[in-house]
C-alpha beads as a LAMMPS data file, in Angstrom:
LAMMPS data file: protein, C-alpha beads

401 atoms
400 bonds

1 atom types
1 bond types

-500.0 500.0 xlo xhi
-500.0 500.0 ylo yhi
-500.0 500.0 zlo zhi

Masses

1 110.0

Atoms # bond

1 1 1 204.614 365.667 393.872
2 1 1 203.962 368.392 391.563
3 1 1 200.824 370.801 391.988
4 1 1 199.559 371.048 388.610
5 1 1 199.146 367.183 387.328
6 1 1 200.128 366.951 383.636
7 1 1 195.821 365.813 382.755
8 1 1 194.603 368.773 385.065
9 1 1 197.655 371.047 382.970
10 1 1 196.467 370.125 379.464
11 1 1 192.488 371.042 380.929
12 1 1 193.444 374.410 382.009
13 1 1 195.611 374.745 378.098
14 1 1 192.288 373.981 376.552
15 1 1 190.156 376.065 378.559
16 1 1 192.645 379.427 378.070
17 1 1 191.564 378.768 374.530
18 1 1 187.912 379.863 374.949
19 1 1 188.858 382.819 377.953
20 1 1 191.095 385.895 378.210
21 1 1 190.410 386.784 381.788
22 1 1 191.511 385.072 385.036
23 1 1 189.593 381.753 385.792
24 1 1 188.949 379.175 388.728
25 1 1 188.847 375.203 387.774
26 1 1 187.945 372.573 390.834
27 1 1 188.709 369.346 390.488
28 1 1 185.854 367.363 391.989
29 1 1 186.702 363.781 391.091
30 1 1 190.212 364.444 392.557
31 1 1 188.506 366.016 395.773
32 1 1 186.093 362.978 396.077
33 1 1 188.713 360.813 395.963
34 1 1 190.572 362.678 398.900
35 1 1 187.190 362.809 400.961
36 1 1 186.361 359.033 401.117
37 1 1 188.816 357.687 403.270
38 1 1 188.720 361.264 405.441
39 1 1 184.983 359.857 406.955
40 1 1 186.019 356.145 407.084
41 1 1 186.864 355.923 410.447
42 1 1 184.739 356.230 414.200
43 1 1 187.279 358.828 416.229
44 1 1 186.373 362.119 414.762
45 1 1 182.976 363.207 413.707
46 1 1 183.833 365.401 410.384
47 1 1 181.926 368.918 409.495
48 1 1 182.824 371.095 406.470
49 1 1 183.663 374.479 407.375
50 1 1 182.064 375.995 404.304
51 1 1 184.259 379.347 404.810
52 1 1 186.453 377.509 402.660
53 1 1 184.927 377.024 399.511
54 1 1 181.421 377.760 399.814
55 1 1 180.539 376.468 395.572
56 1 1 177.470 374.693 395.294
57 1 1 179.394 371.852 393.490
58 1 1 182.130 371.615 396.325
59 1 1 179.466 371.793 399.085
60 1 1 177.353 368.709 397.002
61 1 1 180.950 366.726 396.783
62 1 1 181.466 367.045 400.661
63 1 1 177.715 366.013 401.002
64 1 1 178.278 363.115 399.131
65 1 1 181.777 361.705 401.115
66 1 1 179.641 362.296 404.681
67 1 1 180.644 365.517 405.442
68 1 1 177.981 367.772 408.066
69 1 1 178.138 371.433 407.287
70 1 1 179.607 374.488 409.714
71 1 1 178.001 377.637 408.863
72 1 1 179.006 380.793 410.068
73 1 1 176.428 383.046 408.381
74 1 1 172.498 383.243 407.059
75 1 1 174.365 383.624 403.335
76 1 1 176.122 380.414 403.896
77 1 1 172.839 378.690 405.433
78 1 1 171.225 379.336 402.416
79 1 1 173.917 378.202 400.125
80 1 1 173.895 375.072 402.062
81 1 1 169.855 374.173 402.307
82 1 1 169.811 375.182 398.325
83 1 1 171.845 371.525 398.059
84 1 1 169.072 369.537 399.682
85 1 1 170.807 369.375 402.728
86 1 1 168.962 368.731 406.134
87 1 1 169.444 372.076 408.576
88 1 1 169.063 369.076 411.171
89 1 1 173.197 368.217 409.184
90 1 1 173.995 372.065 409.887
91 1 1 176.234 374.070 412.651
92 1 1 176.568 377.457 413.304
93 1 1 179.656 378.971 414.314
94 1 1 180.955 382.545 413.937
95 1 1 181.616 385.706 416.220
96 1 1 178.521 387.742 414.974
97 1 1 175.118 385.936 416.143
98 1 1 172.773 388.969 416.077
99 1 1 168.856 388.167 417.332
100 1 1 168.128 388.186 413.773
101 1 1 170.156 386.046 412.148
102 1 1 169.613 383.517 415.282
103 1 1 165.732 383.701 414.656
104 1 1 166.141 382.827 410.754
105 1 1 168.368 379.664 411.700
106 1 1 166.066 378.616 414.181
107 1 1 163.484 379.447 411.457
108 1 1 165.158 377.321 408.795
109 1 1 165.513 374.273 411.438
110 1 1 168.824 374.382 413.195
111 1 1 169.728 373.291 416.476
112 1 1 173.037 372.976 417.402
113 1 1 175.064 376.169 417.742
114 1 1 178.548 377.410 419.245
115 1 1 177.763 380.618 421.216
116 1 1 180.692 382.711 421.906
117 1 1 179.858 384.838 424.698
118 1 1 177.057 385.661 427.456
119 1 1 175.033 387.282 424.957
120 1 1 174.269 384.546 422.369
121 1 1 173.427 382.372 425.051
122 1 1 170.530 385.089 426.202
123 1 1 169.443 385.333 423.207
124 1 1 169.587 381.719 421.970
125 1 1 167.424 380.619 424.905
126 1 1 165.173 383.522 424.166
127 1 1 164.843 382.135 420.634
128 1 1 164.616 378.775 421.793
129 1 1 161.920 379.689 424.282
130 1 1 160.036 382.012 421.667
131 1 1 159.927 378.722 419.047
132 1 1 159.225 376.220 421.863
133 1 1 162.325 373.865 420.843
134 1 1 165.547 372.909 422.689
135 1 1 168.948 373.591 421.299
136 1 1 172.129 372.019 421.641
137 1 1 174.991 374.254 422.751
138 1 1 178.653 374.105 422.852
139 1 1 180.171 377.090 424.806
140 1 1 183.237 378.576 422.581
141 1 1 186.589 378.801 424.647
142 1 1 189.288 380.968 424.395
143 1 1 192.304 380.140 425.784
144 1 1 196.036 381.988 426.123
145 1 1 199.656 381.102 426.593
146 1 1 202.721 382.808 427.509
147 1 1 204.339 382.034 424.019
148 1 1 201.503 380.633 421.584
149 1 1 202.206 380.239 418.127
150 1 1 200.992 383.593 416.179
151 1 1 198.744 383.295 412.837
152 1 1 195.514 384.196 411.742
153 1 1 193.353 382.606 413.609
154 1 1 195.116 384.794 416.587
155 1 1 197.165 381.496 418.266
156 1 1 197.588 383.301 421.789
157 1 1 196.374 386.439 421.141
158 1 1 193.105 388.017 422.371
159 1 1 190.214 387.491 419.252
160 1 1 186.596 387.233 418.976
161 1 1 186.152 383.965 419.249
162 1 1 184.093 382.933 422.313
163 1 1 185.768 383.976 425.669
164 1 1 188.033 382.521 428.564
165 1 1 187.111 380.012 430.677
166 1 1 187.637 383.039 434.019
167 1 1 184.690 384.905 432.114
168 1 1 182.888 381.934 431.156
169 1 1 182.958 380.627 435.256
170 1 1 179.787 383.005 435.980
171 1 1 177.152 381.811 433.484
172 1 1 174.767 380.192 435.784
173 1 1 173.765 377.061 433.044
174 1 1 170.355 376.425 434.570
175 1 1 169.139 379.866 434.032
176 1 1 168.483 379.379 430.525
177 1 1 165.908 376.047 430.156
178 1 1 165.831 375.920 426.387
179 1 1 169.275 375.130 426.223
180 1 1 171.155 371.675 426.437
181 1 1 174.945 372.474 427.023
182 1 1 176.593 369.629 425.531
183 1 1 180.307 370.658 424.947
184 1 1 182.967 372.960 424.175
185 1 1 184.666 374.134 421.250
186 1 1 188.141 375.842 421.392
187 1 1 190.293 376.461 417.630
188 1 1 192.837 378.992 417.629
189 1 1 195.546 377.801 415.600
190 1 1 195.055 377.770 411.456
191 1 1 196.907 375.865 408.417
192 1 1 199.457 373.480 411.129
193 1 1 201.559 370.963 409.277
194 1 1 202.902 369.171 412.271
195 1 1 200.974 365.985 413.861
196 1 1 203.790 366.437 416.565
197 1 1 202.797 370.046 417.609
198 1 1 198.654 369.412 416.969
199 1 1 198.923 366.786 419.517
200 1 1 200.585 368.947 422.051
201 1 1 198.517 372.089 421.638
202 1 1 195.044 369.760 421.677
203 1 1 196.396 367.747 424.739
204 1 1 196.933 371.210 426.718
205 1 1 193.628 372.019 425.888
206 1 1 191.838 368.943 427.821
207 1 1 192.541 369.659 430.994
208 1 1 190.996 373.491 431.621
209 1 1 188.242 372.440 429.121
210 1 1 187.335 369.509 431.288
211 1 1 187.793 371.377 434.590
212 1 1 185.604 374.263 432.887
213 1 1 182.950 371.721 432.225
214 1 1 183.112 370.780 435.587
215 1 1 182.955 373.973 437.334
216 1 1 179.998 374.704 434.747
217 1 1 178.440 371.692 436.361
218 1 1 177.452 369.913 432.515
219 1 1 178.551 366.602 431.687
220 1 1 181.104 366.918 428.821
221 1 1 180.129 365.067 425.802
222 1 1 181.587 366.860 423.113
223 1 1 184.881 368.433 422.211
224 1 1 185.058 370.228 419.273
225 1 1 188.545 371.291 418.170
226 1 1 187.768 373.418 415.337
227 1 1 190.175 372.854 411.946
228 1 1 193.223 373.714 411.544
229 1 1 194.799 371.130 409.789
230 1 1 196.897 372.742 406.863
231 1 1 197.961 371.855 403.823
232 1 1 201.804 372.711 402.154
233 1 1 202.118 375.674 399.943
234 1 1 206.043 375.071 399.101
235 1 1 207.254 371.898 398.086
236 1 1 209.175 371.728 401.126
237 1 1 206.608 372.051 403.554
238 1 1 206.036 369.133 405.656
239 1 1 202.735 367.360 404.869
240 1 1 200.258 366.078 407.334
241 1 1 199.300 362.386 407.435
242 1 1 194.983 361.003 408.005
243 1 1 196.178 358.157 409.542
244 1 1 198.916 359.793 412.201
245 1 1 195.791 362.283 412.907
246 1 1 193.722 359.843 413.997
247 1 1 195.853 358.103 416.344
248 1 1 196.400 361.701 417.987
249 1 1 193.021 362.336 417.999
250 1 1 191.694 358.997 419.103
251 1 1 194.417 359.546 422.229
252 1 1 192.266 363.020 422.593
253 1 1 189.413 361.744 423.058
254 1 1 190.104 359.213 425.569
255 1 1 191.608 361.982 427.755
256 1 1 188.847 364.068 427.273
257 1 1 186.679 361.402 428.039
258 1 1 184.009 362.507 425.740
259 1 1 181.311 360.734 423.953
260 1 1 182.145 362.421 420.716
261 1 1 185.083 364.545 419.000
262 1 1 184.181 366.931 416.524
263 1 1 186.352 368.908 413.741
264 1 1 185.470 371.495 410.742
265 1 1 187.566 370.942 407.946
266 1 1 188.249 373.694 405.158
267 1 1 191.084 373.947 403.641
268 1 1 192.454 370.517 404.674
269 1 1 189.374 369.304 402.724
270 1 1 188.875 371.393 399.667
271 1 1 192.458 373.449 399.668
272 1 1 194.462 371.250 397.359
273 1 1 191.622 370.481 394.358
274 1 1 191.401 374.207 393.294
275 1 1 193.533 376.007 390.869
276 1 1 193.329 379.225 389.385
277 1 1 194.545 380.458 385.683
278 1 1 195.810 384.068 385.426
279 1 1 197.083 385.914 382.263
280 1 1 200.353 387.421 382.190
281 1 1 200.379 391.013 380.939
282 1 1 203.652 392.450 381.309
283 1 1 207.183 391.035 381.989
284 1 1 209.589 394.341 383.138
285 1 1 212.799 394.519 384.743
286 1 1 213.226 397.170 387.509
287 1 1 216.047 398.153 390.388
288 1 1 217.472 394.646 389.799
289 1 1 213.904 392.653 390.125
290 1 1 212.740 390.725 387.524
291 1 1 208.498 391.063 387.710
292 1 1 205.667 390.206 386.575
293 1 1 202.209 392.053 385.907
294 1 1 199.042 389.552 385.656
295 1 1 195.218 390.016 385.008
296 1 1 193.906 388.969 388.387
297 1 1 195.680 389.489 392.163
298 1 1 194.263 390.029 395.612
299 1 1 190.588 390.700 393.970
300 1 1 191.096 387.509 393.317
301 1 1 193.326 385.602 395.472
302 1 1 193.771 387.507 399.246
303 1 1 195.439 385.348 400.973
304 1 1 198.815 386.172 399.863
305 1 1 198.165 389.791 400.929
306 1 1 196.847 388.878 404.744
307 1 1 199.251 385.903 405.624
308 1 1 202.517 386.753 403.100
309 1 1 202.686 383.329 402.236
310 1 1 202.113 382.996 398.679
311 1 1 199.980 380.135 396.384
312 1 1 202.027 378.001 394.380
313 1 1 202.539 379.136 390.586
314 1 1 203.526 377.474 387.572
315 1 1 203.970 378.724 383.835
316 1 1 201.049 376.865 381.974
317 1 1 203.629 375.879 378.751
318 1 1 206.340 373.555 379.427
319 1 1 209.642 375.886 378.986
320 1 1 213.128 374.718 379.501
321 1 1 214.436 378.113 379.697
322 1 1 216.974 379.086 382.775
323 1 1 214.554 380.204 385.389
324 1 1 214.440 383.609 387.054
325 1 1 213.406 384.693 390.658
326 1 1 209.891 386.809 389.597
327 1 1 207.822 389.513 391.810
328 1 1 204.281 389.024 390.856
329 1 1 201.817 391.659 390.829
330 1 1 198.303 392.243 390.157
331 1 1 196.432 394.842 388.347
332 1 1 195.291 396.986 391.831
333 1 1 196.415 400.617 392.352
334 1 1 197.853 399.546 395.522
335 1 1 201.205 397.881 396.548
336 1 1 199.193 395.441 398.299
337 1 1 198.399 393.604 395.465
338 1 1 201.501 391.575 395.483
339 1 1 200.880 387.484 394.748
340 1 1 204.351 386.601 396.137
341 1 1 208.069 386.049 394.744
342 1 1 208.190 382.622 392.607
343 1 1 210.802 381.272 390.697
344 1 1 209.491 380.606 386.822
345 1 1 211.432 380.573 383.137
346 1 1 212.648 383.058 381.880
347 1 1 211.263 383.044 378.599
348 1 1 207.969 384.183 379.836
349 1 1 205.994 387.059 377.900
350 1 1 202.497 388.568 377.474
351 1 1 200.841 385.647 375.545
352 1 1 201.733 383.048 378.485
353 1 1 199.292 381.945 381.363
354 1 1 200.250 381.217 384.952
355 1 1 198.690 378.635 387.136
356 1 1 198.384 379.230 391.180
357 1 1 197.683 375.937 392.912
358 1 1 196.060 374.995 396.518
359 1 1 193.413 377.434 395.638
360 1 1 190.516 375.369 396.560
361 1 1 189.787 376.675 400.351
362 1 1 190.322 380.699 400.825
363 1 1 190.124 381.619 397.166
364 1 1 187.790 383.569 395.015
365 1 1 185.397 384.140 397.941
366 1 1 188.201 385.644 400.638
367 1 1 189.248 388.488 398.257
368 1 1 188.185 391.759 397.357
369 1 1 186.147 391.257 393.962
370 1 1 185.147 394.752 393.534
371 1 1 188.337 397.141 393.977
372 1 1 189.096 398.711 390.649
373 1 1 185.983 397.441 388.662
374 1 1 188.024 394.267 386.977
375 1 1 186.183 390.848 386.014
376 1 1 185.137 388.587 387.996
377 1 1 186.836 385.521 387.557
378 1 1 184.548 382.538 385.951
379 1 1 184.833 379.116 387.638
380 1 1 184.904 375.687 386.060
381 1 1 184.662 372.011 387.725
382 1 1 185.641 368.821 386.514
383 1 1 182.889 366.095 387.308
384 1 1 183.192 362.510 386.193
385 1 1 185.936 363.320 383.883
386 1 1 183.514 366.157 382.348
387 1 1 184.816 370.006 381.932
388 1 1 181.589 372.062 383.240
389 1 1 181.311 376.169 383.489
390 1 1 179.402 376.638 386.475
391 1 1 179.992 380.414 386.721
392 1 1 180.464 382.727 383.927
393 1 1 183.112 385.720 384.083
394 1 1 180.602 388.914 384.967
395 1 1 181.948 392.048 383.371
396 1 1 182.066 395.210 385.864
397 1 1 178.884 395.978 384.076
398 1 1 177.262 393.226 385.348
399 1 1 177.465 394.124 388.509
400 1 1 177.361 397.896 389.071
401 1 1 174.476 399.927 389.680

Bonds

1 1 1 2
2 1 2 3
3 1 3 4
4 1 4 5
5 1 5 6
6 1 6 7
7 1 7 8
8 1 8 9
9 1 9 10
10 1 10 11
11 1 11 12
12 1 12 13
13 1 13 14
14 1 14 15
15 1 15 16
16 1 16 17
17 1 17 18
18 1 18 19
19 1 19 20
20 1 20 21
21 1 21 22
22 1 22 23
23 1 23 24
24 1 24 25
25 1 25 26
26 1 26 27
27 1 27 28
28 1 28 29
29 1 29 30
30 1 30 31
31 1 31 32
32 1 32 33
33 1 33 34
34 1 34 35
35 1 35 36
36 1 36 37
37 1 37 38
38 1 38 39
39 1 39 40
40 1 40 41
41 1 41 42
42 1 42 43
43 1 43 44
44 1 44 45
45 1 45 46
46 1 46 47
47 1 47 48
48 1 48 49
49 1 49 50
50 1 50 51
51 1 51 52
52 1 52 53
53 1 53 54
54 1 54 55
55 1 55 56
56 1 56 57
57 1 57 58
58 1 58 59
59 1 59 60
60 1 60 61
61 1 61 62
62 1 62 63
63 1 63 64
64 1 64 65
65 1 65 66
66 1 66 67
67 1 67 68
68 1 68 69
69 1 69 70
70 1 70 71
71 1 71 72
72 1 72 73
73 1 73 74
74 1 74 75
75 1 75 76
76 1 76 77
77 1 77 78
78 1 78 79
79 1 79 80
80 1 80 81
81 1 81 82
82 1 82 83
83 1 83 84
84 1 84 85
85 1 85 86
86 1 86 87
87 1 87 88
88 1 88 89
89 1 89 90
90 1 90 91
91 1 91 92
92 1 92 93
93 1 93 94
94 1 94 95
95 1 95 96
96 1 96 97
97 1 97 98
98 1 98 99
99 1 99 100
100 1 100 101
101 1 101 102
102 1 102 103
103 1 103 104
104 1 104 105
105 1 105 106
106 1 106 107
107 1 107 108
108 1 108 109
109 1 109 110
110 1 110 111
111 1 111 112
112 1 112 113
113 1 113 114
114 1 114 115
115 1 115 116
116 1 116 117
117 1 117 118
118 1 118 119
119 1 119 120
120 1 120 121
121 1 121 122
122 1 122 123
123 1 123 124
124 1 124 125
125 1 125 126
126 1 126 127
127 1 127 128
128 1 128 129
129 1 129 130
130 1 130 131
131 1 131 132
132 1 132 133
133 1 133 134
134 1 134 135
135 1 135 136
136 1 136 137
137 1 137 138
138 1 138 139
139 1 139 140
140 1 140 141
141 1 141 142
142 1 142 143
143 1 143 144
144 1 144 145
145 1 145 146
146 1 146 147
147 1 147 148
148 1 148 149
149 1 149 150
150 1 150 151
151 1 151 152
152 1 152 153
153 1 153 154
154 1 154 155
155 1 155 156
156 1 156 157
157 1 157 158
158 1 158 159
159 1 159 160
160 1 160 161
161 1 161 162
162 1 162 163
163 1 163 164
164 1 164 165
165 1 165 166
166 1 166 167
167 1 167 168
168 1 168 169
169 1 169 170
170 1 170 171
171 1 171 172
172 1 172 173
173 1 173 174
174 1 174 175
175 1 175 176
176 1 176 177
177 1 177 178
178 1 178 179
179 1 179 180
180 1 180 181
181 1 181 182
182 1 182 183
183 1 183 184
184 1 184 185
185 1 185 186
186 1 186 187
187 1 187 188
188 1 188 189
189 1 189 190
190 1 190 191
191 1 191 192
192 1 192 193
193 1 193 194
194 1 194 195
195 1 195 196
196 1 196 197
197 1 197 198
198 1 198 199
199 1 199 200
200 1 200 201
201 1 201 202
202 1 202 203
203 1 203 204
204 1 204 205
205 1 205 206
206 1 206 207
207 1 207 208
208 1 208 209
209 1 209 210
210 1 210 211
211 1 211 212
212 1 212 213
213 1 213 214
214 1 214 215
215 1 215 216
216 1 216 217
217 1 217 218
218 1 218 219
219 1 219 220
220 1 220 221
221 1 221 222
222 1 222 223
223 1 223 224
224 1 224 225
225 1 225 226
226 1 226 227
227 1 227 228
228 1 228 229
229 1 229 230
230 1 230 231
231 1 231 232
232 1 232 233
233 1 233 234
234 1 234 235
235 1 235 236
236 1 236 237
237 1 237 238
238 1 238 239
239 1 239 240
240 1 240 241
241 1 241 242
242 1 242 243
243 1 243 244
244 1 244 245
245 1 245 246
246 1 246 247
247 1 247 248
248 1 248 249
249 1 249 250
250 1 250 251
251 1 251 252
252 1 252 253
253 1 253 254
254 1 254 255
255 1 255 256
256 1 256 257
257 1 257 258
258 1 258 259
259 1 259 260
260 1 260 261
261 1 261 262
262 1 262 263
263 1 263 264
264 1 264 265
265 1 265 266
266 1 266 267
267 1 267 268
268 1 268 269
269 1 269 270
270 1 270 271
271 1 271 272
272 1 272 273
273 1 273 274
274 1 274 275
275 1 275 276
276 1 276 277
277 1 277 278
278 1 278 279
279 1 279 280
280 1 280 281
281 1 281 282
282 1 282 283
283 1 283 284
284 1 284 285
285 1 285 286
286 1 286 287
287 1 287 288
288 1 288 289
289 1 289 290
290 1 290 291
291 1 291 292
292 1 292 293
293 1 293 294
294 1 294 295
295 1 295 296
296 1 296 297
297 1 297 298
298 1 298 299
299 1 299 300
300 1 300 301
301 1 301 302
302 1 302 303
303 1 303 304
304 1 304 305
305 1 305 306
306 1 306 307
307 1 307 308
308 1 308 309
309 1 309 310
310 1 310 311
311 1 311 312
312 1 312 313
313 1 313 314
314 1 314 315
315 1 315 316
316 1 316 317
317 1 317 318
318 1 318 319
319 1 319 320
320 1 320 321
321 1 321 322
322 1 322 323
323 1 323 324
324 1 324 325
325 1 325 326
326 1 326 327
327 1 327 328
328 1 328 329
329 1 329 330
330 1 330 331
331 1 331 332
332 1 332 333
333 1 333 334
334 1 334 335
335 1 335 336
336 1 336 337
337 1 337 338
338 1 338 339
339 1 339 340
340 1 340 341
341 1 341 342
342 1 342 343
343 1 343 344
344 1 344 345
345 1 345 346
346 1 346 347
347 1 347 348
348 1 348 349
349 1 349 350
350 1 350 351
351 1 351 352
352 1 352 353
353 1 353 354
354 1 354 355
355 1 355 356
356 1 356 357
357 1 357 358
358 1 358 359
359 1 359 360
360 1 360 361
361 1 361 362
362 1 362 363
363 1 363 364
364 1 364 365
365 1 365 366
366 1 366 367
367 1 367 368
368 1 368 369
369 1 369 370
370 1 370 371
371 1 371 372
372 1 372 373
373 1 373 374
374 1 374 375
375 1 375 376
376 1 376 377
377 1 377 378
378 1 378 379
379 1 379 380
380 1 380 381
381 1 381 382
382 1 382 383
383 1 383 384
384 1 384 385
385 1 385 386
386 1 386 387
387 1 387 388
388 1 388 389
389 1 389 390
390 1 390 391
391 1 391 392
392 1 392 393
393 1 393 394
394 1 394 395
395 1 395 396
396 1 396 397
397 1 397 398
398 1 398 399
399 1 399 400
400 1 400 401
């Protein structure tokens, strides 16, 4: 299947005939469509990791299809209560709980948080005891093998994220009142294709996160495995199947034996309705290499920079020209700013546009706007068929002081 439909192809023509600089377009009737059948089942209870894609009009689409909300900082707290959402809908994950930003979730009516080390739980019972409330807990686990898969996320290698279950053995649970510890919450492997190897890594898991539980002395009621779930970025990457998911998962949770499974979802949600329009501005030849110089690169798109796996790109025009291996690069002063090697026709010139695909999770919001003083990119959605600007391009003047 194609990443760039022919209908979402001729939207993107007609839009490059109104702007000159890079642009985002989400396709939310697409992504609503993909969402529904995601929630229609009773194994897994489904939150939106709003890392992802944190636009209001994505965040209102997962609302919409059922989706709760992971939140990983008071910025995306915000975003999320500015769409009518109930905080009650709302958890908080991340590495970097200070007092302060603990005290304005509490504030704002949260109650369920992962805490990732001794610390947060000191100072969530603090909080909790300061407000007079309870708080549901899961404790986040780290856990290590002698040959885990490497990624981002950190697979077997030592991270941030919460701690292993030898340092978690000491906390003494019923030294902190405020606090119900309900589960556990372990995710250390990012953008997996294989229901095969998701089943093996999660069914490892169970049984030092049950005997952890144990030791704690906490019945466990909820396992929450985090994301994780990826989505292809070649046409020959495999793809994952819902249904095969939840038959791994529902075998999860009967080992486990817990009430109720949790996931957070990003780019498995969001990544495949997001595309993103870039300019071509030079075509040169150089020490054998055909490349290409566009408008927008890592300030706009990071990812290819931090995991060397690059978006999808097509030429926007239909060309039946004999295609050529390109290098495409942005318009940074650094070699960095590389968007990956992609085969594309070789007619191409300085009046086409390309089109990067998959670009709904870890997009615009992951890269590094500022660098250089270029635009910033404007973003589009399409809504019940309807073409809608929800964020103008901003000029460097716009935002430098």
């Amino acid at each position: 299947m194609p990443f760039l439909s022919t209908p979402l192809r001729q939207t993107i023509t007609e839009l490059t005939e109104q702007e000159h600089t890079p642009f985002f377009v989400y396709d939310l009737d697409g992504l609503l469509s993909h969402l529904k059948p995601l929630t229609e089942q009773s194994v897994v209870k489904l939150w939106y990791a709003v890392k992802a894609n944190p636009l209001s009009k994505v965040i209102q689409t997962l609302d919409k299809a059922g989706f709760d909300f992971d939140v990983a900082s008071s910025g995306e707290l915000d975003q999320v209560l500015r769409q009518d959402i109930d905080a009650s809908r709302v958890l908080n994950t991340g590495p970097a709980k200070s007092k302060r930003q603990i005290q304005h979730f509490l504030s704002q009516g949260v109650r369920t948080f992962v805490a990732e080390s001794h610390n947060q739980v000191q100072w969530l019972n603090e909080a909790a005891t300061e407000h007079d409330i309870q708080l549901r807990i899961l404790l986040r686990v780290q856990l290590r093998w002698p040959e885990g898969e490497k990624n981002p996320l950190g697979g077997d290698s030592l991270t941030p994220f919460g701690l292993g279950t030898e340092q978690w053995q000491s906390l003494q649970l019923d030294t902190y009142p405020a606090l119900n510890f309900v589960g556990l919450h372990i995710f250390q492997w990012g953008n997996m294709l294989c229901t095969e190897k998701l089943a093996q890594l999660w069914a490892q898991m169970v049984p030092p996160l049950k005997a952890l539980a144990e030791n704690l002395g906490f019945t466990l009621e909820v396992l929450d495995l985090g994301g994780g779930l990826g989505i292809p970025y070649s046409e020959n990457d495999d793809q994952l199947t819902w249904s095969a998911l939840i038959d791994a998962l529902a075998q999860i949770k009967t080992s486990a034996g817990v009430t109720e499974l949790w996931m957070e979802l990003g780019r498995y949600a969001v990544g495949e309705f997001g595309h993103y329009a870039n300019p071509v501005v030079e075509k040169k030849q150089n020490y054998n290499e055909h490349q290409l110089i566009v408008s927008g690169g890592i300030n706009h798109l990071l990812r290819p920079a931090v995991t060397t796996q690059a978006f999808p790109c097509t030429l926007l025009r239909y060309s039946g020209a004999t295609s050529h291996s390109y290098l495409i690069h942005g318009p940074l002063c650094t070699a960095l700013d590389h968007l990956g090697r992609h085969t594309l026709p070789g007619d191409i010139n300085a009046q086409d546009w390309l089109v990067f695909s998959q670009c709904g999770a870890y997009g615009f919001t992951e890269s590094m706007p500022y660098f250089l003083c270029h635009e910033l990119p404007a973003e589009y959605v399409i809504e019940h068929g309807e073409v809608r600007q929800v964020r103008a391009m901003q000029n460097a003047s716009d935002y430098l002081r």
